[in-house]
C-alpha positions as CSV (number, residue, x, y, z in Angstrom):
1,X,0.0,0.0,0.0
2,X,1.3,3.6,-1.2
3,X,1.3,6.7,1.0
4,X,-1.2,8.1,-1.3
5,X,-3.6,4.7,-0.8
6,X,-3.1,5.3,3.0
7,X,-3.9,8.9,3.1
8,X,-7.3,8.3,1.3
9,X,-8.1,5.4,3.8
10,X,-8.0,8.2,6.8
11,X,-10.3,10.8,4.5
12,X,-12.9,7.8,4.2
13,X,-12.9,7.3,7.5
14,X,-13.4,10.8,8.9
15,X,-15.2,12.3,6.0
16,X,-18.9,10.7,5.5
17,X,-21.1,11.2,2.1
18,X,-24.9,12.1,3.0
19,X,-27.3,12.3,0.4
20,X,-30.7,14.4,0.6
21,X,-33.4,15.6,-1.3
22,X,-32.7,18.7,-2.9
23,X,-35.8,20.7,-1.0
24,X,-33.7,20.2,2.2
25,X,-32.2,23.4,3.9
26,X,-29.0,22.1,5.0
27,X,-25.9,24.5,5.3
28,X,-22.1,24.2,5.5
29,X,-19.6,26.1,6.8
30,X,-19.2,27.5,3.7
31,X,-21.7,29.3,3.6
32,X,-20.2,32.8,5.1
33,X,-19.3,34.8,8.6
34,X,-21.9,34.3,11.1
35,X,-23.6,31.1,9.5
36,X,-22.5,28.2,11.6
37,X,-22.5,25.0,9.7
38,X,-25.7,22.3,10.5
39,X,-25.1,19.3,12.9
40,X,-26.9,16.6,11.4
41,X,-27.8,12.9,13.5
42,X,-27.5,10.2,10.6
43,X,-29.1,7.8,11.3
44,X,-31.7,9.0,13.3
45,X,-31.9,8.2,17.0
46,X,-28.3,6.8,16.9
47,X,-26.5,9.7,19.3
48,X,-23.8,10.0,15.9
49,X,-23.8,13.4,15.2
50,X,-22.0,15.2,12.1
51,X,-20.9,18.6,11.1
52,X,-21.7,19.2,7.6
53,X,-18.4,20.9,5.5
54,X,-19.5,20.8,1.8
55,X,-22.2,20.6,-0.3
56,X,-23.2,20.3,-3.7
57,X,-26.7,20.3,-5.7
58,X,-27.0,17.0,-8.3
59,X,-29.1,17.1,-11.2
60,X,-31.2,20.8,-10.8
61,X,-33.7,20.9,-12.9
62,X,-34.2,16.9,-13.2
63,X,-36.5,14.6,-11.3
64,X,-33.5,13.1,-9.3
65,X,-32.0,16.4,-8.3
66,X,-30.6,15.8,-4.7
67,X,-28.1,17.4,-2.2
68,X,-24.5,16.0,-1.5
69,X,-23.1,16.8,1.6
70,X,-19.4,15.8,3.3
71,X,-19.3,15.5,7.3
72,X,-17.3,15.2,9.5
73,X,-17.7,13.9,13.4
74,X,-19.5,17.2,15.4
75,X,-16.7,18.7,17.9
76,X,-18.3,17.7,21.1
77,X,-20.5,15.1,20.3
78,X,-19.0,11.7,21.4
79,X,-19.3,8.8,18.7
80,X,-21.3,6.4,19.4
81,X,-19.5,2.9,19.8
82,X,-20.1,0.8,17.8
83,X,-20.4,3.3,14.9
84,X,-24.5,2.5,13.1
């Protein structure tokens, strides 16, 4: 295994891919001074709360048009173990 192969194993494993409809308000912190990125719990009722950095809008203007978002673990929200 190259350095590069292990550098992209510790991105997968802190950076997560959520996917959601594209009516959803969801911000990142992106999005400018003063506008504090949204904690998300994924999955629901599991205590593992993220802290959304990036987003993109998929196919606007098509019937599957969605949001993708990267997280990252929320600072001071403990993992859950095991992870869901």
């Amino acid at each position: 295994m190259g350095r590069d192969t292990a550098n992209m194993v510790g991105v997968d494993l802190m950076y997560r891919a959520l996917r959601v409809p594209a009516t959803v308000d969801i911000r990142c912190t992106a999005m400018g001074p003063g506008l504090g990125p949204d904690i998300v719990e994924v999955p629901q009722g599991t205590g593992a709360y993220y802290q959304v950095q990036d987003l993109a809008t998929m196919g606007q203007g098509f019937p599957n048009a969605h949001r993708y978002c990267w997280v990252v673990p929320a600072p001071g929200f403990p993992l859950p173990t095991p992870l869901p």
